[in-house]
MDTraj code that builds the backbone (N, CA, C; nanometers):
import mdtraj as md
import numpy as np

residues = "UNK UNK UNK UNK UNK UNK UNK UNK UNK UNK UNK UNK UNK UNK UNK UNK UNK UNK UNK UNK UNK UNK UNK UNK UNK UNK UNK UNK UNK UNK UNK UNK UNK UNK UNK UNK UNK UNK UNK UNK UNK UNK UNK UNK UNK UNK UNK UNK UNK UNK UNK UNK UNK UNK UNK UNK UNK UNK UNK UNK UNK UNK UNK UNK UNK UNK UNK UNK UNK UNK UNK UNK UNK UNK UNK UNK UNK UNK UNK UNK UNK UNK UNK UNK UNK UNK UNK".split()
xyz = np.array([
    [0.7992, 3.5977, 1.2420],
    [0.6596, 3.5632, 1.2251],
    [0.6377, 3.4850, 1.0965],
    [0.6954, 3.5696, 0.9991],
    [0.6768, 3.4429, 0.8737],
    [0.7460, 3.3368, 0.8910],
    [0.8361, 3.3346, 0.9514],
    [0.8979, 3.1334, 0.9623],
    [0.7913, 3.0249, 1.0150],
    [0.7044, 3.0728, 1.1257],
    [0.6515, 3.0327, 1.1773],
    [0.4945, 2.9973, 1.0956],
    [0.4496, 3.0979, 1.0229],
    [0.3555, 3.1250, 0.9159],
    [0.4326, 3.0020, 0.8054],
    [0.5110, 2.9952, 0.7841],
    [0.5930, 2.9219, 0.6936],
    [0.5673, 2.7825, 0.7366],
    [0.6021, 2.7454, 0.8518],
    [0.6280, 2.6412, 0.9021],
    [0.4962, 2.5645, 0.9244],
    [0.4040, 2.6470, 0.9360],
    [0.2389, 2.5783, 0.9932],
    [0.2046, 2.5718, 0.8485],
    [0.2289, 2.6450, 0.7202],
    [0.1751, 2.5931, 0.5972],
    [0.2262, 2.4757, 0.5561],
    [0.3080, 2.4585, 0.5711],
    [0.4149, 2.3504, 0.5635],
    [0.3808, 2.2009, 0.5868],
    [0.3368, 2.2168, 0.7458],
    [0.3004, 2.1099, 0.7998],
    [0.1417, 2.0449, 0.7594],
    [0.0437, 2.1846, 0.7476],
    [-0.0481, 2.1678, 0.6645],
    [-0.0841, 2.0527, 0.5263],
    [0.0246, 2.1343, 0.4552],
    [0.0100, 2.0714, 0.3256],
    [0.0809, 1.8917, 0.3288],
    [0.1699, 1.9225, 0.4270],
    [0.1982, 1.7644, 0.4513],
    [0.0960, 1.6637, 0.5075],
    [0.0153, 1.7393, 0.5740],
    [-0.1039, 1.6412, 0.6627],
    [-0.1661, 1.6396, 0.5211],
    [-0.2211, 1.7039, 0.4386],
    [-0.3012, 1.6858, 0.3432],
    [-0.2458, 1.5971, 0.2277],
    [-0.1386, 1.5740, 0.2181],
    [-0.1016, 1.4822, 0.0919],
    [-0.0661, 1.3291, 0.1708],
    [-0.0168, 1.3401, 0.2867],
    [-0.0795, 1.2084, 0.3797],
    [-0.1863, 1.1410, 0.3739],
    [-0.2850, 1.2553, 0.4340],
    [-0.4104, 1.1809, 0.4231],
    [-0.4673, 1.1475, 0.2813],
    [-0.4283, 1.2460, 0.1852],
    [-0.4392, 1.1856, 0.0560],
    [-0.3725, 1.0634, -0.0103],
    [-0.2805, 1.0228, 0.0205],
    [-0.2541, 0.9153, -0.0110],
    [-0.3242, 0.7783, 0.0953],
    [-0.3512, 0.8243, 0.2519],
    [-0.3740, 0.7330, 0.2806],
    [-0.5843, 0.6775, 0.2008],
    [-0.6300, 0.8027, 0.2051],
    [-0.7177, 0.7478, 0.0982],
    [-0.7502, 0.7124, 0.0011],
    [-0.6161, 0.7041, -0.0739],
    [-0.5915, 0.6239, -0.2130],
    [-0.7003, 0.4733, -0.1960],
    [-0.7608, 0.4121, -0.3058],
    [-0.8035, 0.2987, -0.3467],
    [-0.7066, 0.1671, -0.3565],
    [-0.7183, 0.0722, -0.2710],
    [-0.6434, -0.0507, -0.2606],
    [-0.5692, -0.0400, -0.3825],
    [-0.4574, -0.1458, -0.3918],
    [-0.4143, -0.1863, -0.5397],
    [-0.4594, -0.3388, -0.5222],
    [-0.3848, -0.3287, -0.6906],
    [-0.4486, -0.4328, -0.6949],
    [-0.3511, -0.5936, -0.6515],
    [-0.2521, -0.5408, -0.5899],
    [-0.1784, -0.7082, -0.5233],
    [-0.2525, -0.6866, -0.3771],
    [-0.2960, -0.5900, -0.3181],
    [-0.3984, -0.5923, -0.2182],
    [-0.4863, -0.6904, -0.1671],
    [-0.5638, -0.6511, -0.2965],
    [-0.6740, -0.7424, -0.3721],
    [-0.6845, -0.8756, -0.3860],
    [-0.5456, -0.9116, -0.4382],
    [-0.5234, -1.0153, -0.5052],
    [-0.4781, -1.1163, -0.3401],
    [-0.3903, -1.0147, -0.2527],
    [-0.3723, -1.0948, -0.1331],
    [-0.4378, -1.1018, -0.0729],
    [-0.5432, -1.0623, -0.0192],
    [-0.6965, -1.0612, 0.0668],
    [-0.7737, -1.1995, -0.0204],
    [-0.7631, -1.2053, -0.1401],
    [-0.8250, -1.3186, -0.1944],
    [-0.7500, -1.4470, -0.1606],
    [-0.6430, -1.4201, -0.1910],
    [-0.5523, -1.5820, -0.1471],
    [-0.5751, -1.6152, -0.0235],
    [-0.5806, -1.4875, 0.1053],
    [-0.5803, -1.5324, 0.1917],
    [-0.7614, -1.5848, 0.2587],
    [-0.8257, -1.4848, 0.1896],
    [-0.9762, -1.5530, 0.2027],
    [-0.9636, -1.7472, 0.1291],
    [-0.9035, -1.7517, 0.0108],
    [-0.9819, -1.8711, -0.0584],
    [-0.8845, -1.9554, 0.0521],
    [-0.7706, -1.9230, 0.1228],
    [-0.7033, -2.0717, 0.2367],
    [-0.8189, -2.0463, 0.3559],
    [-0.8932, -1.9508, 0.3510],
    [-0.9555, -1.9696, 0.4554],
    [-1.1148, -2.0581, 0.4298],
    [-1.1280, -2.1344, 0.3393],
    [-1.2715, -2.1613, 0.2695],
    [-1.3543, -2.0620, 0.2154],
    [-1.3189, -1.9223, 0.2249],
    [-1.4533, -1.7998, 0.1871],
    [-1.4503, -1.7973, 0.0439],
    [-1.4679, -1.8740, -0.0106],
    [-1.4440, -1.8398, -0.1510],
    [-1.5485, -1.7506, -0.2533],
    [-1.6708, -1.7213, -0.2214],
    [-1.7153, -1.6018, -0.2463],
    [-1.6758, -1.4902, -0.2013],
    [-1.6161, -1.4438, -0.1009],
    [-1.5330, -1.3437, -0.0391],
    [-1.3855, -1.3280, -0.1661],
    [-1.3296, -1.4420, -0.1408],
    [-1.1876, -1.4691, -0.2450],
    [-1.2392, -1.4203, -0.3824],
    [-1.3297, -1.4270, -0.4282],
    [-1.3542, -1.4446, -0.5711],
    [-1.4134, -1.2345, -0.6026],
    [-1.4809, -1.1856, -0.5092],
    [-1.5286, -1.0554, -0.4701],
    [-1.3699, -1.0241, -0.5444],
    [-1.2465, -1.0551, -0.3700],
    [-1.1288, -0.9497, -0.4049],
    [-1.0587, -0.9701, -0.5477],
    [-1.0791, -1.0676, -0.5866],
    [-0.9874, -1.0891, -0.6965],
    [-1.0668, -1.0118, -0.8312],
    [-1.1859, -1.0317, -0.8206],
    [-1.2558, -0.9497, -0.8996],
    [-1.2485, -0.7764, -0.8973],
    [-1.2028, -0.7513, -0.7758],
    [-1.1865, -0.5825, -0.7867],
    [-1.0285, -0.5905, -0.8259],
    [-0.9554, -0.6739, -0.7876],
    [-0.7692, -0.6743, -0.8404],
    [-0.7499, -0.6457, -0.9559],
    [-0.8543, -0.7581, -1.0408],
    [-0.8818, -0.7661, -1.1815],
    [-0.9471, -0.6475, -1.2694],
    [-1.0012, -0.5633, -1.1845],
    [-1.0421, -0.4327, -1.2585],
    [-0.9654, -0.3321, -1.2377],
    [-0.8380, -0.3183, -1.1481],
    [-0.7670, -0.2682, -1.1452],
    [-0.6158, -0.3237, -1.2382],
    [-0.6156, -0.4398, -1.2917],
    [-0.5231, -0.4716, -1.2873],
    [-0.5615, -0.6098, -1.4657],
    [-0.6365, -0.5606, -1.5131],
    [-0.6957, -0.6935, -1.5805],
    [-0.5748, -0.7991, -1.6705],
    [-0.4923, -0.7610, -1.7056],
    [-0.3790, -0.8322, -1.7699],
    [-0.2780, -0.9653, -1.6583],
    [-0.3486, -0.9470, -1.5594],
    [-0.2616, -1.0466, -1.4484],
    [-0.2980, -1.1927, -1.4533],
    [-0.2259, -1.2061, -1.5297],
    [-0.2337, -1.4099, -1.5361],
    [-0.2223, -1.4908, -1.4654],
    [-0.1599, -1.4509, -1.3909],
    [-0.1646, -1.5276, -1.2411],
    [-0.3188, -1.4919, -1.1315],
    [-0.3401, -1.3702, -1.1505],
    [-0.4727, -1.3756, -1.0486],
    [-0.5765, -1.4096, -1.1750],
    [-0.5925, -1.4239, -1.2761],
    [-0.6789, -1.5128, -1.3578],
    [-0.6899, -1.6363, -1.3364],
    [-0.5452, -1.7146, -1.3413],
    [-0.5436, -1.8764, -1.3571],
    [-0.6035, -1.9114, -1.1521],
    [-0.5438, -1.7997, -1.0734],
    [-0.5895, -1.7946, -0.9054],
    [-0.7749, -1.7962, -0.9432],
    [-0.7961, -1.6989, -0.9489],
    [-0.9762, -1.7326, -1.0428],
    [-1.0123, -1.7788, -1.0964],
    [-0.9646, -1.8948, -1.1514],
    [-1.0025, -1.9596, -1.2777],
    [-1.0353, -2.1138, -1.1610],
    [-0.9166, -2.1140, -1.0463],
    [-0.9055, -2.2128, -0.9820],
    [-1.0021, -2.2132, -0.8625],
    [-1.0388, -2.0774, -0.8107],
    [-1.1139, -2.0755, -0.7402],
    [-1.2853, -2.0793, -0.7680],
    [-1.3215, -2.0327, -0.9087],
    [-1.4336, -2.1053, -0.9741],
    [-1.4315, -2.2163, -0.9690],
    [-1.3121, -2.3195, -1.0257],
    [-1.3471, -2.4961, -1.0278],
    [-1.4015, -2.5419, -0.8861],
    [-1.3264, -2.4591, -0.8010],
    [-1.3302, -2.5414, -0.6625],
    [-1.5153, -2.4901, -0.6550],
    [-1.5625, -2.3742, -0.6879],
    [-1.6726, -2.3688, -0.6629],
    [-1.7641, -2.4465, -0.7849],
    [-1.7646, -2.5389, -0.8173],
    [-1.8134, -2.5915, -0.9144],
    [-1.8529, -2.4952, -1.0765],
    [-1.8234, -2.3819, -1.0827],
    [-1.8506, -2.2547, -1.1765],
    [-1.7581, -2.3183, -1.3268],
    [-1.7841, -2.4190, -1.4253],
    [-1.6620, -2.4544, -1.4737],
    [-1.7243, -2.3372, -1.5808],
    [-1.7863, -2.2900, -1.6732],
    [-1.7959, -2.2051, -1.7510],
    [-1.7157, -2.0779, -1.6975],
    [-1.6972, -1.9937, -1.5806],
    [-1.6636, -1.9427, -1.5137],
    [-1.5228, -1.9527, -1.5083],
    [-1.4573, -2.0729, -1.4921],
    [-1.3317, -2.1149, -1.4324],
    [-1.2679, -2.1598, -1.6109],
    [-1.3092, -2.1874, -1.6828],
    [-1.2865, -2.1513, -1.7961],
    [-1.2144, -2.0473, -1.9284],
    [-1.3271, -1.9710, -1.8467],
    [-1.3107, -1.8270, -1.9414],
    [-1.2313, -1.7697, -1.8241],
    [-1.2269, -1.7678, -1.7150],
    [-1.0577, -1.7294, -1.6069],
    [-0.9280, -1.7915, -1.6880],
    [-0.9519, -1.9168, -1.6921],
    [-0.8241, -1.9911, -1.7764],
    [-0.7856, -1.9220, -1.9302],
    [-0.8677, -1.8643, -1.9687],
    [-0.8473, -1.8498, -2.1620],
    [-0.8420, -1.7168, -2.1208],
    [-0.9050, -1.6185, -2.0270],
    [-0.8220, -1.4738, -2.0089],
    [-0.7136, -1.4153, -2.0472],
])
top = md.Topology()
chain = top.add_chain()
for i, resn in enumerate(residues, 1):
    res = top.add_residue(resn, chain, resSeq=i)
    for name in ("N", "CA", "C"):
        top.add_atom(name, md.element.get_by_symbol(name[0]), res)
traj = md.Trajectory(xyz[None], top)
């Protein structure tokens, strides 16, 4: 009886650290790829959203800065696309 008692806690606690991880919060190359793939698609307010949550997860990334910095120019934002570049 306890193996079995054993075995259903078991499986328990595994469903629960599953689903806990599967509700973990994006990361941030997530982020950063949902944006690349929004700004090839023209959405570039969409692109600029994900890269902005990447970036709060992640703020030291020079590459999704200079990616934001580029996707401001294209939106005419040069103050914007600027201070992305000097980040």
């Amino acid at each position: 009886m306890w193996g079995r008692f054993r075995a259903a806690v078991f499986l328990f606690v595994a469903a629960l650290i599953v689903g806990a991880l599967a509700a973990t919060p994006d990361s941030a190359d997530e982020h950063f790829a949902r944006a690349g793939k929004l700004g090839q698609e023209g959405k570039l307010a969409e692109a600029e959203a994900e890269y902005q949550a990447g970036l709060k997860l992640r703020p030291a990334d020079t590459q999704a800065c200079n990616n934001l910095g580029v996707l401001y120019f294209q939106q005419r934002k040069l103050p914007q696309a600027i201070a992305a570049f000097e980040r």
